[in-house]
ZAMARGU-4260 file (C-alpha; in steps of 0.2 Angstrom, whole numbers, plus 5000, padded with zeros to 4 digits):
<rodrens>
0) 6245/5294/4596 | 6251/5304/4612 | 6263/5319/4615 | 6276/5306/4621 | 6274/5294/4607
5) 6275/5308/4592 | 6291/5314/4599 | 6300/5298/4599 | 6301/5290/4582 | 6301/5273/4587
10) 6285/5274/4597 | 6276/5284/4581 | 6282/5268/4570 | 6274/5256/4579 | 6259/5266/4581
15) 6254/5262/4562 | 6250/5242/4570 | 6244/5247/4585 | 6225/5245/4588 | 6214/5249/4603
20) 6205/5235/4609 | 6196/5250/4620 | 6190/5258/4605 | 6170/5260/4610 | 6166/5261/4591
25) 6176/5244/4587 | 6165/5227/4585 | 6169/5211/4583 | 6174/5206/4567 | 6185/5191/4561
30) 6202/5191/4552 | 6197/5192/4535 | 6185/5207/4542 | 6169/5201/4544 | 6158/5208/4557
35) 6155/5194/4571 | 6138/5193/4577 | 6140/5179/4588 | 6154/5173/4597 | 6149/5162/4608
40) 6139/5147/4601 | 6147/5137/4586 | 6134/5134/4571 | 6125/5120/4574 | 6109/5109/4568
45) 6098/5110/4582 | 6082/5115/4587 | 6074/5121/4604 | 6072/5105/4610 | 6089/5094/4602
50) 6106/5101/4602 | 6115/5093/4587 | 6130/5089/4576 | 6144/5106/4576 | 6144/5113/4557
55) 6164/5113/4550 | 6155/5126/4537 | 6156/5138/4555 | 6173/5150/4547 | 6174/5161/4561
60) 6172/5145/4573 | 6187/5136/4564 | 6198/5152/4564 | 6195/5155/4581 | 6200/5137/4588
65) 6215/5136/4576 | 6222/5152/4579 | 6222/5149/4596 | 6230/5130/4594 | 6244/5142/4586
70) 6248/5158/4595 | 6264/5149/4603 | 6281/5152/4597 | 6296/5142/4599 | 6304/5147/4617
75) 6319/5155/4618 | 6332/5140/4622 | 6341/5153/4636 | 6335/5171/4642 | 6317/5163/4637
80) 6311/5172/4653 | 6311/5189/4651 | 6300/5209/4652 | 6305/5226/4644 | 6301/5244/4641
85) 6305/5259/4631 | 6313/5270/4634 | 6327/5283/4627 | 6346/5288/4625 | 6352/5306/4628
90) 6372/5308/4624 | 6380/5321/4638 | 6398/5321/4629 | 6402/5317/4612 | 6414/5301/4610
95) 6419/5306/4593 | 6439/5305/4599 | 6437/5285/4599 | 6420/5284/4585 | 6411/5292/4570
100) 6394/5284/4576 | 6380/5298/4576 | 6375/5289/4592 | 6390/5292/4602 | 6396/5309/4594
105) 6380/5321/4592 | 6373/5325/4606 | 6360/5335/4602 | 6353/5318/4597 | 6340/5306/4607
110) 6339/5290/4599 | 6325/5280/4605 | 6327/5261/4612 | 6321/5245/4621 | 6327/5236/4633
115) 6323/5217/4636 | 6330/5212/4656 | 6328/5191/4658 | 6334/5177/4667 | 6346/5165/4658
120) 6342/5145/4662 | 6322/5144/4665 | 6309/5144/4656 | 6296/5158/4649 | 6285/5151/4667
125) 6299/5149/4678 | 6301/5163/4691 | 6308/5181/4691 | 6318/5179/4709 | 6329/5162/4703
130) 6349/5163/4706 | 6356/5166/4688 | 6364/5180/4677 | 6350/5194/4670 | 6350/5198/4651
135) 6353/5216/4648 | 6349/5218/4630 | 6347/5235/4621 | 6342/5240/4606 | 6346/5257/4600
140) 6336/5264/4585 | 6347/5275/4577 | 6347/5284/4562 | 6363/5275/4556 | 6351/5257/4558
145) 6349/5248/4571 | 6360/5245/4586 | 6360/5231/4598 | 6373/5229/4613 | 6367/5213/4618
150) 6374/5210/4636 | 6372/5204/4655 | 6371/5212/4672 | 6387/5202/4676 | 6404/5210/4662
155) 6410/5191/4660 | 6405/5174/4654 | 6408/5156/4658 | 6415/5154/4641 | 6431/5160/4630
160) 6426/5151/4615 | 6409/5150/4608 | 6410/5133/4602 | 6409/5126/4620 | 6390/5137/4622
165) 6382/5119/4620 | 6389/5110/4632 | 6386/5126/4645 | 6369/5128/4644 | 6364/5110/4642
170) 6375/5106/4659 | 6366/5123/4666 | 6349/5117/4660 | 6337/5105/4671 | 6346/5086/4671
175) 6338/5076/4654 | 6334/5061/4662 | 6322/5068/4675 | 6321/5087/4666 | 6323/5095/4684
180) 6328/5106/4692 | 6320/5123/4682 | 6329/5137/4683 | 6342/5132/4696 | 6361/5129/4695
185) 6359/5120/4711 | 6363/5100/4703 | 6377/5090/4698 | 6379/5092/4679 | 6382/5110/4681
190) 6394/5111/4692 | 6402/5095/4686 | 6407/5105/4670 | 6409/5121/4682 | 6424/5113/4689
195) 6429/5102/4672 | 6429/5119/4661 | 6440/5129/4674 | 6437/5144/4662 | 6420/5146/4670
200) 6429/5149/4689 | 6429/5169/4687 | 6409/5169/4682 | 6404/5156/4693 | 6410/5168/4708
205) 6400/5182/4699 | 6385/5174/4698 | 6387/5164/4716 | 6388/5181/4723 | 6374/5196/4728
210) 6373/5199/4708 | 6364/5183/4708 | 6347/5190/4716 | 6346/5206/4711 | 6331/5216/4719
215) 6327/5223/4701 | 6331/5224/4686 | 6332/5244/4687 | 6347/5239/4702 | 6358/5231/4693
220) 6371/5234/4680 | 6372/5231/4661 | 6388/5227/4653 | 6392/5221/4636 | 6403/5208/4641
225) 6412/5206/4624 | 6425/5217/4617 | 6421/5227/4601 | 6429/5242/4594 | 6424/5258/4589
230) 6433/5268/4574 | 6433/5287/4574 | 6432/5300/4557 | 6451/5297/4556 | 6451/5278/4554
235) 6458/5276/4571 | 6453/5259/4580 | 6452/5255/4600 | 6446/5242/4608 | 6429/5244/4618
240) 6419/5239/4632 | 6400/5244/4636 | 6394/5248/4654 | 6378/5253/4660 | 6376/5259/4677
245) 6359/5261/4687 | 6357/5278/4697 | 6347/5268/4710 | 6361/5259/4717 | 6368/5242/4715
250) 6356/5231/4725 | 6349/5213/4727 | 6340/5200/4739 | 6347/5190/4754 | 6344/5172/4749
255) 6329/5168/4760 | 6318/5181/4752 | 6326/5177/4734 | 6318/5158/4738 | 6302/5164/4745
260) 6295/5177/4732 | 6299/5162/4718 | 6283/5156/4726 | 6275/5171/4735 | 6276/5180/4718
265) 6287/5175/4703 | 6283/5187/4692 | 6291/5201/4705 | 6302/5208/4694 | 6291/5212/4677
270) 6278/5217/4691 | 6293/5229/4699 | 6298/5237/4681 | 6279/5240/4676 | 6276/5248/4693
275) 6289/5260/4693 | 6286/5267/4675 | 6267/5268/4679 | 6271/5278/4695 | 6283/5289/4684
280) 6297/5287/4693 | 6310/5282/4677 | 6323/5270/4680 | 6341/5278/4672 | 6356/5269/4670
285) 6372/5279/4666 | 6383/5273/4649 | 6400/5273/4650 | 6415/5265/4639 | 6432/5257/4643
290) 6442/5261/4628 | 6460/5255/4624 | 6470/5261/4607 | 6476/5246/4596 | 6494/5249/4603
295) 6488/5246/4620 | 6483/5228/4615 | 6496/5218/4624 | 6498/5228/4638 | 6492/5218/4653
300) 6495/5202/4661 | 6476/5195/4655 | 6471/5195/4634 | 6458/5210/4633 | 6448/5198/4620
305) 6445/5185/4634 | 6427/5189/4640 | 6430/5178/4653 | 6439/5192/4660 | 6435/5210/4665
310) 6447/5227/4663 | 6450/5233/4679 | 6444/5251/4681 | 6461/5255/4690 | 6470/5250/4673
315) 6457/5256/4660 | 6443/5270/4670 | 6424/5270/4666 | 6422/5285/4654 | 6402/5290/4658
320) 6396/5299/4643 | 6378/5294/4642 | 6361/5290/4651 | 6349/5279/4648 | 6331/5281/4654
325) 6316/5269/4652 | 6299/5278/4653 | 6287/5268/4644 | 6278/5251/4647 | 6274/5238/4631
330) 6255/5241/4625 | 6254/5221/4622 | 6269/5208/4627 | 6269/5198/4616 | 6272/5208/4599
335) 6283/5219/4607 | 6294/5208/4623 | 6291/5191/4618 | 6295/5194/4599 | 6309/5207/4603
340) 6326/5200/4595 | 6342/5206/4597 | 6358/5202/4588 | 6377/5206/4591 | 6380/5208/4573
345) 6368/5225/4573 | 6381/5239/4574 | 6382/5254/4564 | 6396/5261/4555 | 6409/5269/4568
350) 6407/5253/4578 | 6413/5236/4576 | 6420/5220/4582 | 6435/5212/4589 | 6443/5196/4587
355) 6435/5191/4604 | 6432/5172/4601 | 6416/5170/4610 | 6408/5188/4600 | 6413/5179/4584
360) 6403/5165/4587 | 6387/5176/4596 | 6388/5186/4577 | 6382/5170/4568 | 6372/5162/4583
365) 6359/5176/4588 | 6353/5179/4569 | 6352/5161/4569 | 6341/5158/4582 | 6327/5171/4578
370) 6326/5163/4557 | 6322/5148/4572 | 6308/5158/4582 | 6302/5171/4570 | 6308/5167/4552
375) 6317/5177/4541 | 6308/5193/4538 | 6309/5195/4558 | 6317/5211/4558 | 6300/5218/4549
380) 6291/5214/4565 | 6288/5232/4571 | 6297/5228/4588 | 6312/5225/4578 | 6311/5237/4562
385) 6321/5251/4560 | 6318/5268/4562 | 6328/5274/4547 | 6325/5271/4527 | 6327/5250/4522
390) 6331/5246/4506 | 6340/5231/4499 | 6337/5218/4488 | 6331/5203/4499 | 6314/5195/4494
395) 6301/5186/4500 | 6302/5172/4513 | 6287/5167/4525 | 6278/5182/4531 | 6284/5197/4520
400) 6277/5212/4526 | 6288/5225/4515 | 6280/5228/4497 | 6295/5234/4486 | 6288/5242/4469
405) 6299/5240/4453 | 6308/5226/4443 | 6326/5228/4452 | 6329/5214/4465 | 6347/5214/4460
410) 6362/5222/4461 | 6373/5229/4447 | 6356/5233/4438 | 6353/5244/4424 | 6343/5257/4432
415) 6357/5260/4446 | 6344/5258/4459 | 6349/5256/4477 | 6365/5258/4474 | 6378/5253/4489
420) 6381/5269/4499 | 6398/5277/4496 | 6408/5281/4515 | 6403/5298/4514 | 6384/5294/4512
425) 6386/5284/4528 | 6391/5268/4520 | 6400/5252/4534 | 6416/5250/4531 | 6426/5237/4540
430) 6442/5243/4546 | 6457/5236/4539 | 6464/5225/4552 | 6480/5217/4547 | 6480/5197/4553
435) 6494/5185/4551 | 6495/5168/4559 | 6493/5149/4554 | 6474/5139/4554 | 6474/5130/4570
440) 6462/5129/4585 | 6470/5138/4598 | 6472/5153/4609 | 6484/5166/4615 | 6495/5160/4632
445) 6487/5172/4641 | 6469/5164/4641 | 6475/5150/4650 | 6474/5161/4667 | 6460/5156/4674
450) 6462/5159/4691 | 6466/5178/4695 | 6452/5187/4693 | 6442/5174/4701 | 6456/5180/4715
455) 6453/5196/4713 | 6434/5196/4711 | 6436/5185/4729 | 6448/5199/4735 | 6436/5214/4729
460) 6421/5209/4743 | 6417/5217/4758 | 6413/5203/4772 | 6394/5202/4771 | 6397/5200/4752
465) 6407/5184/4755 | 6399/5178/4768 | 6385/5180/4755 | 6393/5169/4743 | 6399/5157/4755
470) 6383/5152/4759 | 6378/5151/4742 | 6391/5141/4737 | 6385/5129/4750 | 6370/5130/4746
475) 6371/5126/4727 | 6384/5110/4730 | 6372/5105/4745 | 6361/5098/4731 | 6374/5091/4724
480) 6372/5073/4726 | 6386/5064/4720 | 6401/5067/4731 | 6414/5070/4714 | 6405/5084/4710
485) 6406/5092/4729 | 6425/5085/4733 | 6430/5093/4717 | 6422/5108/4718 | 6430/5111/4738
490) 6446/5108/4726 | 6444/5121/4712 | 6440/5134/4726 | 6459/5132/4737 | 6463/5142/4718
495) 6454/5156/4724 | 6455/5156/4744 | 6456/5140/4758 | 6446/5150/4770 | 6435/5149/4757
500) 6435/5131/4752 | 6437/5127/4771 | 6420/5136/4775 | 6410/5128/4758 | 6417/5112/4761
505) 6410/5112/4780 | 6393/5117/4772 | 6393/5104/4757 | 6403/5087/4766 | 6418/5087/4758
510) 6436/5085/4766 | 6443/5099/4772 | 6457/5106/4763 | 6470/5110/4772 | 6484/5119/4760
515) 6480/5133/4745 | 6481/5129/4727 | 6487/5144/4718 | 6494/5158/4728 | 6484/5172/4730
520) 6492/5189/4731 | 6481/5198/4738 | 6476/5210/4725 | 6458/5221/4724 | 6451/5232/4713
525) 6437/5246/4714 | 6418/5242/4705 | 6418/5223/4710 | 6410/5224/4726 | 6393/5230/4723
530) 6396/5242/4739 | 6404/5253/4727 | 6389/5259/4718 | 6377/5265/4731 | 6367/5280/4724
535) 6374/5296/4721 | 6363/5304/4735 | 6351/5293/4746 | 6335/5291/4740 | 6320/5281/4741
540) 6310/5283/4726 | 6300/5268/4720 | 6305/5259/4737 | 6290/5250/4742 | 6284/5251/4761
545) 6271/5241/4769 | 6261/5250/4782 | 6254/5240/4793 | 6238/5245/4803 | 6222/5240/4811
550) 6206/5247/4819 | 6212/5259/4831 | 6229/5268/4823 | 6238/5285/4826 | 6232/5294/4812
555) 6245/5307/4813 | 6259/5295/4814 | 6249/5286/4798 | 6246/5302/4788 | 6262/5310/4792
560) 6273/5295/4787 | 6263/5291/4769 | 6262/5308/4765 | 6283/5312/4766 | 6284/5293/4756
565) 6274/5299/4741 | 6286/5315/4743 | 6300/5304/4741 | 6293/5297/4729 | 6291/5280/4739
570) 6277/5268/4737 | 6267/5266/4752 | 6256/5251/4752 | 6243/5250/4767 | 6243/5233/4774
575) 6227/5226/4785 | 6219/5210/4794 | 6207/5216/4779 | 6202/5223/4763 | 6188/5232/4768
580) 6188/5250/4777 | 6198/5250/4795 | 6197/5263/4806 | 6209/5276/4812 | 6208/5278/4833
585) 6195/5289/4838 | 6185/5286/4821 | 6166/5280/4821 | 6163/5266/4810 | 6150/5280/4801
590) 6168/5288/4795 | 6178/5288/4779 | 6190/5276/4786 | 6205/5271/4773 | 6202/5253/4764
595) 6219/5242/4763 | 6228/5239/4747 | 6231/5221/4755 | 6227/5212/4770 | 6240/5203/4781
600) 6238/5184/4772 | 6238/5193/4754 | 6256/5199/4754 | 6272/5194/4765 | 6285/5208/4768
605) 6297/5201/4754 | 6287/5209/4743 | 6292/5226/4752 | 6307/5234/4755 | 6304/5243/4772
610) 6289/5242/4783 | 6282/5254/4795 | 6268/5253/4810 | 6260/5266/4818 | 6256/5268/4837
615) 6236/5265/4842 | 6224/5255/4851 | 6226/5242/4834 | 6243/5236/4842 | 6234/5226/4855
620) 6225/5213/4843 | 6239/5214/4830 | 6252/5208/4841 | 6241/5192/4847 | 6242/5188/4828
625) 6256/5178/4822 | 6256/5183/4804 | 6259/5200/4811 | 6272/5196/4821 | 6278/5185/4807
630) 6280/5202/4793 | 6289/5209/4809 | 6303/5196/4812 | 6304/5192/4795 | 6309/5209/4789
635) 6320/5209/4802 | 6329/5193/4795 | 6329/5199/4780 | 6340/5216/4787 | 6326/5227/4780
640) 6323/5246/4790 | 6308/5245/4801 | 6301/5258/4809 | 6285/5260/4824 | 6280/5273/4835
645) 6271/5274/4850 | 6262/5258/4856 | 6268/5251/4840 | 6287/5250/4847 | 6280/5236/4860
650) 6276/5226/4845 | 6291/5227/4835 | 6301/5224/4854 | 6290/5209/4856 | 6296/5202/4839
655) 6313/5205/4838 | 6321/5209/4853 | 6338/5199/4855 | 6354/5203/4865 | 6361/5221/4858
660) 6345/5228/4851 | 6340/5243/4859 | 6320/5253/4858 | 6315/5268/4862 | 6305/5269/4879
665) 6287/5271/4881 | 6278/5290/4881 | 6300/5296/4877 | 6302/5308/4862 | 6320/5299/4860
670) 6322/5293/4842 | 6331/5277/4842 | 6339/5268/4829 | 6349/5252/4832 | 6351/5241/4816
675) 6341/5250/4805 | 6325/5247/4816 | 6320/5265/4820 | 6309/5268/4837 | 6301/5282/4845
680) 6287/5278/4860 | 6281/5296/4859 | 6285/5305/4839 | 6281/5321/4840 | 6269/5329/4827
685) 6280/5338/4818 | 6294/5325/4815 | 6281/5321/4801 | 6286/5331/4787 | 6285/5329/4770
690) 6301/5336/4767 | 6316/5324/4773 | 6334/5329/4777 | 6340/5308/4774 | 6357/5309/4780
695) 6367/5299/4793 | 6364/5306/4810 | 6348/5314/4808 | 6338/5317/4824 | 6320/5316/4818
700) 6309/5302/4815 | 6307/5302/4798 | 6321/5305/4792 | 6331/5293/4801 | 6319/5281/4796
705) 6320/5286/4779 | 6339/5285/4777 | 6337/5267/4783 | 6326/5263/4769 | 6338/5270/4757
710) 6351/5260/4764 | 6340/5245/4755 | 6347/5233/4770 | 6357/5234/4786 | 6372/5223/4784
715) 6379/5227/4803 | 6362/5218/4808 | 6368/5202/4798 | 6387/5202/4802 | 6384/5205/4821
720) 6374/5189/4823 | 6356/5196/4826 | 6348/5193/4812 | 6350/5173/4814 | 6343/5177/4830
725) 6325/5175/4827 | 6317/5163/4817 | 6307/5169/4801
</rodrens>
């Protein structure tokens, strides 16, 4: 066991079933224990000369074939596509004015946890990039039990009652006559119940929006979605709700490269988290709580146990108490990602739950669906077990693990053994909520509204946002083929804005509306708009930037710019017309030479977030190929920060020069950055440095070029029409 794993507990648990199939003293042996001394041929009654009839007598043979006929468990029905990582939670201010949770009062405490990101609607093979809602599921092991906050990187839901789950995802999931489309909400029957069940307006503008494609999972935000509550040492109640926050930034795809990397590489955001926490650079999310007393209940014009709705921050402020780091990848996935199981109903004492409608029903739904996947001792599974003392009277059941010595399995018992634990021992109590009312299926006035904070979400956008979701919108009923669906969707949106339904309805061919359904005030709020939570100080860390280069670069330009992007803590990926070694200008095939990580035909710049080209003799055979030119005007289109110098600059000018882009001139010293494409014909050695001063205005090279990176994407390049300039 490592220094890293002995220092958090959860790690040292599961290091008592972790094996090392490295182990140079291991052999083969079978699962009874048996060394194996042939693997390869099943017993058989032949000679040297006849191959005959397989032996069923063969043991290791059998267990082999039917082990493997039985590694497959049932698939999640939704989130079935998913990655994770450990990682830890470190408490910078005690909460315990609103909670008694150890957790969220001690902070001298670091409670160790995991983390499962996923997509909702495909399957375990569909791909990473697909438009849908992220799972954001984390499981804290504390000393109190475990506790799971079981949430989405979008803070609502498309449901107020948890009844109507069913119908959702089977309308979401592909149509059951032709089982397609996989991992889309682009078809009829969802947006036929989209527009049917008008409660989903405000999330289908979330998820229709940039938070739709996120660029990874360590980009985007975690929320709890539901309302719970927390009660402090006094027996004081208020109403919660969970927020994560990433200190990356808020950031996604433009739709064209969100399509493309489903089939240039689907697995690019497991690939994405794996990467960072290999290269060290941890992914931290900040933890923060929106906390209203028990009084404050009915004070607003929405019903705060709607999770269909969200608190606005000017009414209830983020408090950020906590932070969230992942820094370790899973040894195997499947015991520890794939058999992870989470549960709403997991909280510890000083933490409970609402009356929230849709929580209720996720409380008895998620233990449900793992007795489904992994039976009913699933929380022994190590990924899942607890990290403090279990002891209870359950028994048995399909693949006990948990050998409990003595004759009491029952409570009162003579011996007085596992007594329930009194308060002061740390025992749950439930508070004391007073209810009246009669028995009836129904809800409170308020969650009838669901029009507003579709509004205000609508309202909250900066324009390259809507014209984002414009186009997604269009987009999604475009494939739409039954003109209802289409003419009524057009008709649900004059709710939220007519400039909106007008422009959707031009895109999916249905009438124009002319006149606005409910009037729309006006009104925004702050934390919508993904524009709001850039990172705290630019940065480029685990940015990925593609280098392109052939025979004949500008070492200097080539060293100088790799060199300040590890710095940053960047990674640089060198890109060729080749694997093998290439040549720097000047450089005898007899030299060192630097080998590619990739050639040109192996990746495509979606894969990256930036690239860069040196000056050199290379430029003149890379700019006759069309693959090159290609990454160039593609990472334009996709408003990505590129950047040449010297010869390169005639490249890049070659690919994307349209009307209001400006270069820097051949042989000048003159830095030029228009739209986030950063030129210099002549870079003088020294504007390669390794220590960068990223801020707006900077004169030299590099860090000009780097504060585009950190940008993630030029929006100006978009809005101002250039970007649909070239084709890509």
């Amino acid at each position: 066991m490592n220094g890293a794993a002995s220092q958090n507990p959860k790690l040292a648990d599961i290091s008592k079933d972790t094996k090392d199939s490295h182990d140079s003293n291991a052999r083969l042996t079978t699962d009874w224990g048996s060394k194996v001394s042939d693997t390869d041929h099943w017993l058989t009654v032949s000679t040297e000369d006849q191959y005959g009839p397989a032996l069923l007598e063969d043991g290791h043979a059998r267990e082999k074939i039917q082990r493997f006929d039985h590694e497959r468990i049932p698939e999640r029905i939704v989130h079935a596509r998913g990655a994770g990582a450990f990682g830890t939670f470190k408490l910078y201010e005690s909460a315990k004015d609103v909670t008694s949770a150890g957790v969220l009062t001690d902070t001298s405490q670091t409670t160790p946890v995991f983390l499962r990101f996923s997509t909702v609607l495909g399957s375990r093979g569909s791909a990473d990039t697909v438009r849908d809602v992220r799972g954001f599921a984390v499981k804290f092991y504390t000393k109190e039990g475990n506790w799971d906050i079981v949430g989405n990187d979008i803070p609502v839901f498309f449901i107020q009652d948890a009844i109507k789950f069913t119908d959702l995802i089977h309308a979401a999931k592909p149509e059951p006559d032709v089982e397609v489309p996989q991992a889309q909400s682009a078809h009829n029957n969802f947006w036929d119940f989209q527009y049917l069940h008008s409660e989903a307006t405000h999330m289908f503008m979330w998820a229709m929006s940039d938070r739709g494609i996120p660029r990874s999972y360590r980009m985007m935000q975690g929320f709890g979605v539901n309302t719970y509550t927390l009660t402090n040492a006094k027996g004081e109640r208020h109403f919660v709700k969970f927020h994560f926050t990433p200190n990356l930034g808020v950031h996604s795809f433009v739709w064209d490269e969100a399509l493309k990397l489903a089939g240039q590489d689907p697995d690019f955001h497991r690939k994405d988290l794996y990467e960072a926490i290999n290269q060290g650079v941890f992914p931290t999310w900040k933890f923060g709580i929106q906390t209203l007393k028990e009084s404050q209940e009915h004070d607003f014009d929405f019903d705060i146990l709607d999770a269909t709705k969200v608190w606005p921050e000017e009414l209830v402020p983020i408090r950020y108490i906590g932070e969230l780091e992942l820094n370790r990848n899973v040894d195997e996935f499947f015991t520890q990602t794939e058999q992870a199981a989470f549960a709403t109903g997991h909280v510890v004492p000083g933490i409970g739950f609402s009356d929230d409608p849709l929580l209720q029903g996720r409380n008895f739904s998620y233990f449900d669906t793992q007795l489904s996947r992994l039976g009913i001792n699933w929380e022994e599974l190590p990924i899942n077990r607890p990290v403090c003392p279990v002891m209870n009277q359950n028994r048995d059941g399909q693949k006990r693990h948990t050998i409990t010595k003595g004759k009491a399995n029952y409570w009162p018992n003579r011996w007085e053994s596992a007594p329930p634990a009194k308060p002061s021992e740390g025992g749950y109590v439930d508070y004391p909520e007073k209810v009246a009312g009669i028995k009836t299926r129904l809800k409170s006035t308020k969650f009838k509204d669901h029009i507003s904070q579709a509004q205000l979400f609508w309202n909250s956008q900066s324009p390259p946002e809507k014209m984002h979701l414009i186009s997604a919108l269009g987009f999604e009923l475009d494939h739409c083929d039954d003109p209802i669906v289409y003419n009524r969707m057009t008709e649900r949106l004059c709710d939220i804005d007519i400039e909106l339904a007008q422009a959707v309805a031009e895109k999916a061919g249905a009438p124009t509306p002319t006149k606005q359904g409910k009037p729309n005030a006006g009104k925004k709020s702050a934390g919508l708009s993904i524009t709001a939570y850039n990172a705290p100080k630019p940065t480029i860390a685990s940015r990925r930037v593609a280098i392109l280069i052939g025979d004949g670069y500008d070492p200097i330009a080539f060293d100088g710019v790799y060199a300040a992007l590890k710095a940053a803590k960047a990674f640089p990926f060198v890109i060729g017309p080749k694997r093998q070694t290439v040549f720097a200008e000047g450089e005898s095939k007899g030299g060192k030479g630097i080998q590619p990580d990739h050639h040109f035909e192996g990746m495509r710049s979606t894969m990256f977030d930036s690239i860069f080209i040196p000056g050199g003799s290379h430029i003149e055979a890379l700019r006759k190929q069309g693959r090159v030119v290609h990454w160039v005007r593609e990472a334009f289109g996709h408003l990505k920060a590129i950047g040449a110098t010297g010869e390169a600059v005639h490249l890049v000018r070659t690919a994307c020069e349209v009307d209001g882009m400006n270069f820097s001139a051949a042989g000048s010293h003159d830095v030029v950055d228009s739209y986030g494409v950063v030129t210099a014909g002549a870079a003088k050695p020294e504007s390669f440095k390794e220590t960068i001063n990223m801020a707006k205005g900077a004169k030299d090279f590099i860090d000009v070029y780097t504060f585009n990176i950190s940008q993630h994407k030029n929006f100006d390049r978009e809005m101002d029409g250039l970007s649909s300039m070239v084709a890509y």
